[in-house]
N, CA, C and O of each residue as an XYZ file, in Angstrom:
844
protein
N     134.103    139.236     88.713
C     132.867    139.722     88.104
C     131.673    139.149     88.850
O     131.451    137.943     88.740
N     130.710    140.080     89.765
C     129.448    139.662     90.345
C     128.753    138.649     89.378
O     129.270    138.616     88.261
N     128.085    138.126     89.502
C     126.667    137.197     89.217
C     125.630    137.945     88.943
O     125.545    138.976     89.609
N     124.798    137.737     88.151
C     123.496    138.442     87.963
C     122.454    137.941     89.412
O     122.807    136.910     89.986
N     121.530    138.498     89.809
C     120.985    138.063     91.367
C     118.971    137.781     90.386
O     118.422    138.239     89.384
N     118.652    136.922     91.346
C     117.367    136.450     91.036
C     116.393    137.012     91.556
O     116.668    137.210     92.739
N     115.265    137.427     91.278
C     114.010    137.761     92.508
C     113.357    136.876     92.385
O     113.008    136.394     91.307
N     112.978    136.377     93.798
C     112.429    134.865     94.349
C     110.934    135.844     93.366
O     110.721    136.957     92.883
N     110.255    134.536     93.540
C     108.679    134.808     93.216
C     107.616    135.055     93.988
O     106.514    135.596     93.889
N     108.538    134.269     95.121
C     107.541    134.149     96.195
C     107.730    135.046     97.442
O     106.726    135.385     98.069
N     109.109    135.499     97.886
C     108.997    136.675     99.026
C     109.438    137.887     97.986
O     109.147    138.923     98.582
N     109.951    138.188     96.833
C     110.972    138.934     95.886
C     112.287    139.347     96.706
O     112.553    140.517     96.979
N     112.854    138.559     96.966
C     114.272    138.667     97.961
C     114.753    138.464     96.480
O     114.191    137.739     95.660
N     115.946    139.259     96.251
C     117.037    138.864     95.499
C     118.213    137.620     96.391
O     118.407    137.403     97.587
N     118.771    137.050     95.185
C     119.553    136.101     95.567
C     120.821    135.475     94.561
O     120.804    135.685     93.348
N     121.607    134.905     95.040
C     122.988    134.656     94.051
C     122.423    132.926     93.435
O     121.998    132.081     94.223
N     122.535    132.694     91.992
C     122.091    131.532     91.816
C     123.186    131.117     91.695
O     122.933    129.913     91.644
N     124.450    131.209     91.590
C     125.674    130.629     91.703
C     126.020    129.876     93.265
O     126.815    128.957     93.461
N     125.199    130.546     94.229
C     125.641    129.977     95.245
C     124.385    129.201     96.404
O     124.629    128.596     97.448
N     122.765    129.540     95.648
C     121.618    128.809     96.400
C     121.111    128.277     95.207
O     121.220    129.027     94.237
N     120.560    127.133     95.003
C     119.754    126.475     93.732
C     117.777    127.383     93.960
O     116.834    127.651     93.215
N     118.077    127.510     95.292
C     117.118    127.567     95.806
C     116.936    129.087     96.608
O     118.009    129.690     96.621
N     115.762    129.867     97.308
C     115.815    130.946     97.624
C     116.161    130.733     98.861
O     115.666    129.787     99.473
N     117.076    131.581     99.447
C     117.489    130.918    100.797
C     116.534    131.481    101.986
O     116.499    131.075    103.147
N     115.765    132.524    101.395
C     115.044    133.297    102.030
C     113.706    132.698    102.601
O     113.332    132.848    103.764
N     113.072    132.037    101.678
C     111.545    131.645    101.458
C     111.849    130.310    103.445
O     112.799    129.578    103.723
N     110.621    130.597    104.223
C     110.143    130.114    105.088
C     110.419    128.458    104.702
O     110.285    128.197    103.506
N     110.738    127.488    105.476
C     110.474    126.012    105.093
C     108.959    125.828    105.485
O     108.499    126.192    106.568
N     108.296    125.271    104.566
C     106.849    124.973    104.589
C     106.866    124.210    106.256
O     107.728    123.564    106.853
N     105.160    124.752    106.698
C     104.820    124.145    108.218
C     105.973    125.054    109.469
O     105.830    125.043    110.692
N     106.794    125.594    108.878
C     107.345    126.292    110.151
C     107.119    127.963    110.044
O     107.217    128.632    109.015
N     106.798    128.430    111.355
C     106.260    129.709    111.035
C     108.035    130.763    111.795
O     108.838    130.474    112.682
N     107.909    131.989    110.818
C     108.974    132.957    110.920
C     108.257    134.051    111.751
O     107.101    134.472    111.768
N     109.434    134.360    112.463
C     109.387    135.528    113.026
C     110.621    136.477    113.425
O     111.621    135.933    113.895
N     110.595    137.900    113.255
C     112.147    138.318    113.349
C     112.649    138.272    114.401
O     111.920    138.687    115.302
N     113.783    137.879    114.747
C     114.584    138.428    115.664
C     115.814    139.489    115.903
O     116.332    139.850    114.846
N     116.328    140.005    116.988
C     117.026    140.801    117.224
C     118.140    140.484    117.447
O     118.504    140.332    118.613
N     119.159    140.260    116.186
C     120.304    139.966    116.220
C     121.704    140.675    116.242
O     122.854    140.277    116.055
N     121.128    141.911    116.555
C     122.092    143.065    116.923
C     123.264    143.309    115.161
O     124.236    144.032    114.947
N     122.626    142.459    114.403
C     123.399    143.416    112.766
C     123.063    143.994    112.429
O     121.855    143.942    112.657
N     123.540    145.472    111.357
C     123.429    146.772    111.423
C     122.920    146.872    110.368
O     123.094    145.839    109.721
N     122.239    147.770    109.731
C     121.017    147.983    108.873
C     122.129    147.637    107.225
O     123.206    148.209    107.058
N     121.721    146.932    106.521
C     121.745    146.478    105.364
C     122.399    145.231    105.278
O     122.913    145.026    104.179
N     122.541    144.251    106.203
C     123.089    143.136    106.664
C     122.040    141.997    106.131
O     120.958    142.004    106.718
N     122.200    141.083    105.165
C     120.912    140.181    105.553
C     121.191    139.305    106.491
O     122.259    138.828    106.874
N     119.863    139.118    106.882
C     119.762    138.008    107.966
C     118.401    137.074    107.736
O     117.251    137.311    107.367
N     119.151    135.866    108.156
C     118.055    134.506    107.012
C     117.264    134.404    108.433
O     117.644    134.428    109.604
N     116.020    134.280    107.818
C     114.958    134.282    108.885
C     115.348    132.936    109.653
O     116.042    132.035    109.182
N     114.702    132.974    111.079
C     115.271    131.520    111.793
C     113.485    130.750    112.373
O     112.551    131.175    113.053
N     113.747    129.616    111.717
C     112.488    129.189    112.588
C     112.231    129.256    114.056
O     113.127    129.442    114.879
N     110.616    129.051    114.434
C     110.634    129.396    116.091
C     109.454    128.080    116.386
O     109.183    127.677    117.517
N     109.107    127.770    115.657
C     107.728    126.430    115.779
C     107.210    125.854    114.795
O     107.108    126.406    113.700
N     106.753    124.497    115.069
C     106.093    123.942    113.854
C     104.622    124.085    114.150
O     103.970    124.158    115.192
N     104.274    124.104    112.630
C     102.705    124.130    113.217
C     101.875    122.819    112.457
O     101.780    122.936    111.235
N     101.279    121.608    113.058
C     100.797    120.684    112.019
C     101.281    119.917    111.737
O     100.646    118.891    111.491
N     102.720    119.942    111.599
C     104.083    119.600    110.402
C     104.478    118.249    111.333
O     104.053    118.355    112.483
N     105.045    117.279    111.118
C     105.474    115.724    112.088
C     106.475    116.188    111.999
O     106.946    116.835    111.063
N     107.271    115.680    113.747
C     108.589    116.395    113.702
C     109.536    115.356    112.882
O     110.747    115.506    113.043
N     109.215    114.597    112.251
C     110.576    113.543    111.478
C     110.590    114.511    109.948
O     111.596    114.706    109.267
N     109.499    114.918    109.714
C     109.339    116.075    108.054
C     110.235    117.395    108.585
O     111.241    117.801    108.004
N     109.658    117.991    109.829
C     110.911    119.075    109.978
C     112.198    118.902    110.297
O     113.105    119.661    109.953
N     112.319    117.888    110.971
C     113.843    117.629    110.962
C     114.509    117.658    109.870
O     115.495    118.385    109.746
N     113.993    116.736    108.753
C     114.515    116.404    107.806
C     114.335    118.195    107.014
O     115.363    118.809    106.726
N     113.349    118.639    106.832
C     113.429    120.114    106.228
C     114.742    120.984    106.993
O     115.583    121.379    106.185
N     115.002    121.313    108.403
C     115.725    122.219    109.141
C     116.890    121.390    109.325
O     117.934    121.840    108.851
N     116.947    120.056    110.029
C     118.210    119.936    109.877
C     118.426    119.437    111.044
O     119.325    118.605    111.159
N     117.667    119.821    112.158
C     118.029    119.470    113.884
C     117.015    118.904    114.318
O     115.900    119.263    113.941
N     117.185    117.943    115.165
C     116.355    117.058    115.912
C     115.306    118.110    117.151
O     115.811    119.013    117.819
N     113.914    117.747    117.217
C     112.852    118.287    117.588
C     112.341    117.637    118.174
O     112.097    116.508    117.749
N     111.849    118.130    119.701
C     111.648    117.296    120.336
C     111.818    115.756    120.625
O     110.891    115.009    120.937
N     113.055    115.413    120.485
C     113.602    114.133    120.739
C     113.406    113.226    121.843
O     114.269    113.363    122.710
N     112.517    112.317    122.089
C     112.168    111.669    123.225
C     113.461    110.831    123.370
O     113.255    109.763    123.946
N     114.740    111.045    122.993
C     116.012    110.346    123.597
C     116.762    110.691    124.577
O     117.511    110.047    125.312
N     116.347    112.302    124.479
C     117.507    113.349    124.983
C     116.353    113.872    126.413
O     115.346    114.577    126.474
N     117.278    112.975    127.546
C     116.423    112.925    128.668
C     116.224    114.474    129.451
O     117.047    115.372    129.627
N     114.916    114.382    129.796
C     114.950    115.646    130.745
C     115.064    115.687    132.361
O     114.296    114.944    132.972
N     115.875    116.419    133.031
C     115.680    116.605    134.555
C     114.520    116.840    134.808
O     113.743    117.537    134.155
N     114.312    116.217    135.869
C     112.977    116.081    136.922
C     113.516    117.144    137.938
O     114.721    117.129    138.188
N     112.922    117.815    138.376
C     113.512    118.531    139.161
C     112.916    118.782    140.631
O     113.394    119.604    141.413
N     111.824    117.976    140.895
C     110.676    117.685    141.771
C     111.438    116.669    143.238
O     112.000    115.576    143.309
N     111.115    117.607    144.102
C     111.497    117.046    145.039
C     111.040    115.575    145.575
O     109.862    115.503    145.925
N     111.716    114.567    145.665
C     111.128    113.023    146.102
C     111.316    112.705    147.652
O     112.249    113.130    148.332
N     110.443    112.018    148.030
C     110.898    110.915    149.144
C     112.081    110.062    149.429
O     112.852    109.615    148.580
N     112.151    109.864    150.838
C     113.176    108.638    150.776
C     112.714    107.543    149.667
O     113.447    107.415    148.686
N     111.533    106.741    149.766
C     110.654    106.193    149.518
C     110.607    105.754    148.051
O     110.362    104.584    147.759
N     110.859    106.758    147.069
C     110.714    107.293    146.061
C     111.646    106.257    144.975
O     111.295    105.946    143.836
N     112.953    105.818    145.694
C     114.164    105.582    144.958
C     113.969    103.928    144.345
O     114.699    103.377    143.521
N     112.804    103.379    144.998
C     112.184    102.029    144.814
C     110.808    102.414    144.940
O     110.384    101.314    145.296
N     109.870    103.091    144.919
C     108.361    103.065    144.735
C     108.249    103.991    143.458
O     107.394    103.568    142.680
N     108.751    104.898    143.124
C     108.487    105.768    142.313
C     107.749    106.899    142.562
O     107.696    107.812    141.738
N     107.011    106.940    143.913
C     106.339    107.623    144.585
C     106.207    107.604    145.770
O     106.578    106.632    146.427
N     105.664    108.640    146.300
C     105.547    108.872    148.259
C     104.681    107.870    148.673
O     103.530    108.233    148.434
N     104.721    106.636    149.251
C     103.358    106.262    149.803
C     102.938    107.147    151.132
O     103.489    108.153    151.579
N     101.822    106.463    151.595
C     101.050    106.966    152.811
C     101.901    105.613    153.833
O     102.181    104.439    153.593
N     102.066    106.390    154.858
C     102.522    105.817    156.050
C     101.574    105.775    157.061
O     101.757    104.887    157.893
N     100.528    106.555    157.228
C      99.187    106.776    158.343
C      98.754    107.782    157.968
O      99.144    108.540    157.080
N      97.362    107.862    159.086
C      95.929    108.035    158.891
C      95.964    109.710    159.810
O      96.982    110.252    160.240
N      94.827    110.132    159.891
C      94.426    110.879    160.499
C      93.072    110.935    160.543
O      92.542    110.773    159.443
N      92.419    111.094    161.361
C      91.099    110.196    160.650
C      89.784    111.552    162.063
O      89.650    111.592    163.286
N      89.285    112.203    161.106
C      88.409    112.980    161.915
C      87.120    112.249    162.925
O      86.226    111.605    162.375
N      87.150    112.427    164.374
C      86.759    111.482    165.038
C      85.382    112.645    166.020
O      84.544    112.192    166.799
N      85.570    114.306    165.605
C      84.885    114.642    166.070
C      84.965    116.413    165.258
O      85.961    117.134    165.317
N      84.019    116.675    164.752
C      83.834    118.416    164.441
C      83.358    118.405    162.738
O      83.356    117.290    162.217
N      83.005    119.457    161.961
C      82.452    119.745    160.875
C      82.801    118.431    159.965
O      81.988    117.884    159.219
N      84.197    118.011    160.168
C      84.894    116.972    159.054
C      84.805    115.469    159.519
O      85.313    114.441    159.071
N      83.995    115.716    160.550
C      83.821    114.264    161.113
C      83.892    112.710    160.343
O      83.222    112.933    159.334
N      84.136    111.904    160.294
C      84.010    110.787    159.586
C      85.200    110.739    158.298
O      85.196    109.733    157.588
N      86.101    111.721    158.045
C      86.883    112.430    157.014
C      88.390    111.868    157.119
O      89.164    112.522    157.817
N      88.756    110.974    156.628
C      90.039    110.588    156.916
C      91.154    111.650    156.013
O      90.726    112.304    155.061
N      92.656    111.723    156.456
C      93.364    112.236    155.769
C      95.038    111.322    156.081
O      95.721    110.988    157.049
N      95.082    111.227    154.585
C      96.633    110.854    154.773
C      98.286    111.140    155.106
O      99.059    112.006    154.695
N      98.386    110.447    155.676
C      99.775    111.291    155.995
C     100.997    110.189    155.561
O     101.066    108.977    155.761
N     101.952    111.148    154.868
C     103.161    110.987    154.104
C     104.450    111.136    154.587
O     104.565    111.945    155.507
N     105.666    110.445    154.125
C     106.403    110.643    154.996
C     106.970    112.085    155.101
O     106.282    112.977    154.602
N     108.083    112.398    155.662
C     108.687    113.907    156.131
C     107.633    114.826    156.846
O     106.961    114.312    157.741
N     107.451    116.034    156.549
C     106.769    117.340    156.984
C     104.866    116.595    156.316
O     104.547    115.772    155.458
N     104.261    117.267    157.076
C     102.649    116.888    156.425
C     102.008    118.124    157.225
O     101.582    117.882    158.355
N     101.887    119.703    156.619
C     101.099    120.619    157.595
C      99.704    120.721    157.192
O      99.202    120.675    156.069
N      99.156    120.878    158.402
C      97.748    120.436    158.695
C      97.249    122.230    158.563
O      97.915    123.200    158.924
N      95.929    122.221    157.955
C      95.647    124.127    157.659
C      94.171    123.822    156.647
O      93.889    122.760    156.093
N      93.641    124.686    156.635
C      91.956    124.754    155.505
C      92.398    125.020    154.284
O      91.663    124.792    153.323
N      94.115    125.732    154.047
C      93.978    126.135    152.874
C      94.526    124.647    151.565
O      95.591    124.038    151.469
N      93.590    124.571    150.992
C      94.259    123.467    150.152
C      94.979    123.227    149.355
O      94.726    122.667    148.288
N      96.304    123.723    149.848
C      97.579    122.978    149.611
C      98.143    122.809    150.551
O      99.358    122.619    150.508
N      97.459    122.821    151.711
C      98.500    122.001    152.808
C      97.436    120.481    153.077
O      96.249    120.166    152.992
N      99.152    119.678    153.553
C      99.184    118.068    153.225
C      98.436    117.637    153.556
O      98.155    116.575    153.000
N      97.599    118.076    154.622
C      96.088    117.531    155.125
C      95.261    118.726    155.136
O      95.762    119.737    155.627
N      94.380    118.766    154.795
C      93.649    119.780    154.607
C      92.008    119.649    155.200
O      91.241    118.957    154.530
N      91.374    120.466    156.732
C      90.453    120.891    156.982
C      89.689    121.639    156.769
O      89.521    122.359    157.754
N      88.881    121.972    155.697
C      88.086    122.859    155.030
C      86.966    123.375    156.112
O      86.920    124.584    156.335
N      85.860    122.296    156.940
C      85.183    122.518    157.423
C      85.263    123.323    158.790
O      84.265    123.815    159.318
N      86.478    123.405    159.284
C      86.853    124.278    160.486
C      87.311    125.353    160.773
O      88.525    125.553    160.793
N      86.349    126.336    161.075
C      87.370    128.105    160.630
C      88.091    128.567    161.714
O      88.633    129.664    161.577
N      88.246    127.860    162.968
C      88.761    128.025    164.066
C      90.491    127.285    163.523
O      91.525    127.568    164.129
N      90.453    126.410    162.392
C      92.213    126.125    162.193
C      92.292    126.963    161.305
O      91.493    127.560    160.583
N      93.996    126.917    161.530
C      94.390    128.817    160.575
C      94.088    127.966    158.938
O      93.556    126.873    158.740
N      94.582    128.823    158.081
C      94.386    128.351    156.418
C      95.657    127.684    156.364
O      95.839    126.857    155.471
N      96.869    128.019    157.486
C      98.112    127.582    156.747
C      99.055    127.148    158.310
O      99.101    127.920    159.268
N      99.718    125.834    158.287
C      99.978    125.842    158.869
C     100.066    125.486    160.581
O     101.006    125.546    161.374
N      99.105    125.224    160.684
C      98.241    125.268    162.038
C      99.222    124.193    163.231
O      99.331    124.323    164.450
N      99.774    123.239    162.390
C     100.485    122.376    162.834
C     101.080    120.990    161.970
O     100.721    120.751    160.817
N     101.940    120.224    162.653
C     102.420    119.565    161.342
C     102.705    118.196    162.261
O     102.877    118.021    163.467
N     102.660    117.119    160.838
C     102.991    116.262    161.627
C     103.885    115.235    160.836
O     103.752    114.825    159.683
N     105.020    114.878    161.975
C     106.233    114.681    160.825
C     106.190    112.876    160.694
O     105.649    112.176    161.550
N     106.767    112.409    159.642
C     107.372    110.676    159.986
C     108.731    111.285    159.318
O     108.883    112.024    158.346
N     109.839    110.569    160.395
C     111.168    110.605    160.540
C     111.148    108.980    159.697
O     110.813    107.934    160.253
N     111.585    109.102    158.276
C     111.655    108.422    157.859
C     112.743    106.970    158.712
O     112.577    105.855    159.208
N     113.861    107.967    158.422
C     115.036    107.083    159.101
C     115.224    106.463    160.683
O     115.997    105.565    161.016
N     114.499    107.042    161.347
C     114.139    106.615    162.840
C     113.007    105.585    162.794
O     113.022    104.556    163.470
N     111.826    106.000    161.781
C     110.357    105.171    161.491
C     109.631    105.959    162.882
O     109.053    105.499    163.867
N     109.861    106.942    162.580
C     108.483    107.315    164.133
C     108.368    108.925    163.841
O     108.975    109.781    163.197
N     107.078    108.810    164.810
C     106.005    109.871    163.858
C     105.978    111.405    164.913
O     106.328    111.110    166.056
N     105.793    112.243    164.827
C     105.950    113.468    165.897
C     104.846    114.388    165.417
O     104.493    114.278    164.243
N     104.263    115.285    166.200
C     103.737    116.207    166.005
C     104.560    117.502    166.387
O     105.598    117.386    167.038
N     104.065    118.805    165.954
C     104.755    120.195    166.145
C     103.461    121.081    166.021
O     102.452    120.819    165.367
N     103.677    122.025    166.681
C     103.010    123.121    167.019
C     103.438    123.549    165.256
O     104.239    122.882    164.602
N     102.576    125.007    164.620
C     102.196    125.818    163.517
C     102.763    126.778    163.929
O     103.529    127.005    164.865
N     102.109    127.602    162.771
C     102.684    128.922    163.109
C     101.201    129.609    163.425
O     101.042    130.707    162.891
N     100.103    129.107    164.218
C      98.919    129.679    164.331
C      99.306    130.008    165.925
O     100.161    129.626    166.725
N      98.034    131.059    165.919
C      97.933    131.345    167.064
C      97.231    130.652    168.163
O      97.267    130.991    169.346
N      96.504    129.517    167.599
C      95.542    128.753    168.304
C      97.286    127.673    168.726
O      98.489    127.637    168.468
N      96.091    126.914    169.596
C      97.288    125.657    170.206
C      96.888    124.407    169.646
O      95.848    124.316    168.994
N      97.467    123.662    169.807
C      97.239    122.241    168.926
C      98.191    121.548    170.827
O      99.120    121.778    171.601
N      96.544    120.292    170.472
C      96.648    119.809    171.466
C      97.158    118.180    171.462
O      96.766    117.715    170.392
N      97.872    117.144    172.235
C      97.762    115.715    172.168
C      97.683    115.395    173.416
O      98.465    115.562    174.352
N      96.435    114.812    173.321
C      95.722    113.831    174.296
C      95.797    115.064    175.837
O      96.456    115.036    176.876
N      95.002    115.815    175.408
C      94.732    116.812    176.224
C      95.832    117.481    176.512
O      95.677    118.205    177.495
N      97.116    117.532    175.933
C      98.273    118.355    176.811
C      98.736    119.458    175.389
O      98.756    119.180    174.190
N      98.949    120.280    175.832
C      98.824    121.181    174.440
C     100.788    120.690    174.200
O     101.622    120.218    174.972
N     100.820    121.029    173.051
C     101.835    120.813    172.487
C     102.925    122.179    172.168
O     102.787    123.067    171.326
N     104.063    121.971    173.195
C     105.075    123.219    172.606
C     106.104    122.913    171.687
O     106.848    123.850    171.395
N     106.362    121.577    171.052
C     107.490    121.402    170.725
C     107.445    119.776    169.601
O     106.400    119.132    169.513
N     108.382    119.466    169.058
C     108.183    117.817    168.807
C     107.815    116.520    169.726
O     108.568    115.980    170.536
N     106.691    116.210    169.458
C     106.550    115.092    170.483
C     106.475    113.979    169.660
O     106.288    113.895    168.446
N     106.647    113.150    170.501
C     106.593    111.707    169.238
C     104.946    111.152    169.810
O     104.422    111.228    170.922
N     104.536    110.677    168.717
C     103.313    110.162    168.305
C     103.149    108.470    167.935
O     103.720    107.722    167.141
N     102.023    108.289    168.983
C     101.699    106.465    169.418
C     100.199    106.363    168.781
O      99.342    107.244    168.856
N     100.107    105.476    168.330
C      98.996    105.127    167.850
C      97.494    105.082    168.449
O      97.464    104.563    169.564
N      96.480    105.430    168.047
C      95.180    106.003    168.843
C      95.797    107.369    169.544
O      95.056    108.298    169.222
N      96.406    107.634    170.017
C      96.978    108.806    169.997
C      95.432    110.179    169.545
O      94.726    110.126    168.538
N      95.362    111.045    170.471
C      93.980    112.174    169.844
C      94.507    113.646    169.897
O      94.955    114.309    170.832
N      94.323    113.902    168.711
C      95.073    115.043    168.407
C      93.869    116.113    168.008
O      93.163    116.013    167.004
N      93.764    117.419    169.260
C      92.770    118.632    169.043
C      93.295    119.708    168.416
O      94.335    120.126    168.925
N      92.861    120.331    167.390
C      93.269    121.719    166.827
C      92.046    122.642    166.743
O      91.077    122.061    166.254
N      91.849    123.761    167.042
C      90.594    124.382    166.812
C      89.122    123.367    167.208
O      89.324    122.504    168.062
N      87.992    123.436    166.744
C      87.159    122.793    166.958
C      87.557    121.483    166.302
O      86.441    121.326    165.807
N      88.166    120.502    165.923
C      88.503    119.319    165.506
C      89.346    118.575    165.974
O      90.496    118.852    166.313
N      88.649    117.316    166.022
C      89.448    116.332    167.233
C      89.595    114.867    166.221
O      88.736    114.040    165.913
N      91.077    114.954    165.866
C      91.433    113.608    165.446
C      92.025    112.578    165.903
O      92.254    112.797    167.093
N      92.485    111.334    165.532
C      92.623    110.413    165.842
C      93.541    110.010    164.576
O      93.367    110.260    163.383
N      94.967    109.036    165.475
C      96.557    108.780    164.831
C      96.498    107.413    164.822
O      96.602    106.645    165.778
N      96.244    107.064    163.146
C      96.568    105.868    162.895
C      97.612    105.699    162.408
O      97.999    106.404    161.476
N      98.310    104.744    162.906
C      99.953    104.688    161.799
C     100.019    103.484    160.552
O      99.518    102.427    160.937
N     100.422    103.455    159.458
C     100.461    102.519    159.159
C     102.339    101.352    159.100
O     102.613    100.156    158.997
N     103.231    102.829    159.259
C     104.861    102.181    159.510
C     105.132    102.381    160.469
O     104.781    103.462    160.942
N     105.711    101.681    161.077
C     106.393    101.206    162.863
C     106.866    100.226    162.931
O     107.179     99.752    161.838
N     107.053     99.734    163.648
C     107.931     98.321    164.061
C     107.306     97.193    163.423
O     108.181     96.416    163.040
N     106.539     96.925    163.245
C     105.792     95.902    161.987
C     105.938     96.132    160.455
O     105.990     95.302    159.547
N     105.988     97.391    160.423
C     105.696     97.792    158.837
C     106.777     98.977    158.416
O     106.774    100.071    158.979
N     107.584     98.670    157.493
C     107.901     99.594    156.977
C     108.605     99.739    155.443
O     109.634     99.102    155.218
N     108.004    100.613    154.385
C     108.027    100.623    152.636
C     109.137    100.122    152.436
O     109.285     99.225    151.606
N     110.153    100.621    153.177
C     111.849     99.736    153.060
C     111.701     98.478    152.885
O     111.436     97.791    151.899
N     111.953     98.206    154.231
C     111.651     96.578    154.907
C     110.798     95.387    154.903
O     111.109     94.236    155.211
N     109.364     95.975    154.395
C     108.197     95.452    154.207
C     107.456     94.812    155.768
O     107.563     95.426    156.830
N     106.838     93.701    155.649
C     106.353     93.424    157.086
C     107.088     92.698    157.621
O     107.787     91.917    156.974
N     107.120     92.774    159.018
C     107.628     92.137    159.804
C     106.988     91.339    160.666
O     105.884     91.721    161.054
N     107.506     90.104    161.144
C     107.149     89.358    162.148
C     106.564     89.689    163.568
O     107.149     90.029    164.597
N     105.409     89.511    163.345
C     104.952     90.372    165.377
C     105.692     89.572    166.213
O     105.961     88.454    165.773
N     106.137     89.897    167.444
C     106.886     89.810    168.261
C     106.173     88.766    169.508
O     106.771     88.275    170.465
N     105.061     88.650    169.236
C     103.645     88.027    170.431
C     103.598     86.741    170.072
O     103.444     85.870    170.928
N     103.769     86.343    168.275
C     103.478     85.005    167.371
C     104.754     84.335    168.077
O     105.092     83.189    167.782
């Protein structure tokens, strides 16, 4: 023999009081409903499912719904590419300089990091020349630190201009010495290093060889 069924007051959902004390229907206060598409076929109920709190502290909704919310226990992947560097600093340091010695950006230092660092106006590349419209926006040239060797190279871009060191234009990886003058378009810089045979984030400093 069925049960007599209730109409809530508050959505008028009928309901079995033999089997909810309570309307199973009605929203938990602070969380907002919305339907979803659960592929059951027309006269099926389906209990609304929360999608957000609004206001509400997540220790009150937990305890209302039942499941842990935003849990600062339950770790998340980083998924951001790191440095060698990284695994004891927590971050990329700067390894050397680049330091504008002649053209619009004159006086303008820029840092350079370890791996790939491409040099271009558009700003998101690793060094960035704004003031020079003769370097491409992207690319123009790059300049690497070989972490694991500790030494520094330059490379030609994908521009059409040439990128020059110490007057000899550059076709390929060259390795890079300190004071070292590096031309791209109208801008003429200058290669400071700060890791080499004295220094390096691994190793820390080393003993000069002259003392």
């Amino acid at each position: 023999m069925s049960s007599k069924l209730i109409q809530c007051n508050k959505c008028s959902t009928f309901y079995d009081p033999n089997q909810h004390s309570n309307c199973p229907y009605c929203p938990v206060h602070g969380i907002s409903i919305e339907p979803i598409d659960t592929g059951k076929t027309i006269g099926e109920i389906v209990s609304p499912v929360p999608l957000k709190a609004q206001n509400t502290p997540s220790n009150e909704i937990e305890q209302q719904v039942g499941i842990p919310i935003n849990n600062p226990r339950i770790p998340v992947e980083d998924s951001k590419t790191v440095g060698v560097f990284d695994k004891k600093l927590k971050f990329d340091p700067v390894v050397g300089w680049l330091i504008c010695i002649d053209g619009k950006d004159k006086g303008q230092d820029f840092r350079i990091y370890s791996n790939r660092n491409f040099i271009g106006r558009s700003s998101n590349m690793s060094i960035c020349i704004k003031g020079d419209n003769t370097v491409s926006r992207e690319r123009h040239a790059e300049i690497n630190f070989d972490v694991r060797y500790n030494k520094f190279y330059i490379a030609p871009g994908e521009s059409r201009g040439n990128t020059y060191l110490n007057e000899q234009i550059v076709g390929s990886f060259t390795q890079l010495n300190a004071w070292d003058v590096i031309d791209i378009g109208e801008t003429k810089l200058v290669f400071i290093p700060l890791c080499g045979p004295n220094f390096n984030w691994n190793t820390g400093l080393q003993a000069s060889q002259d003392s």
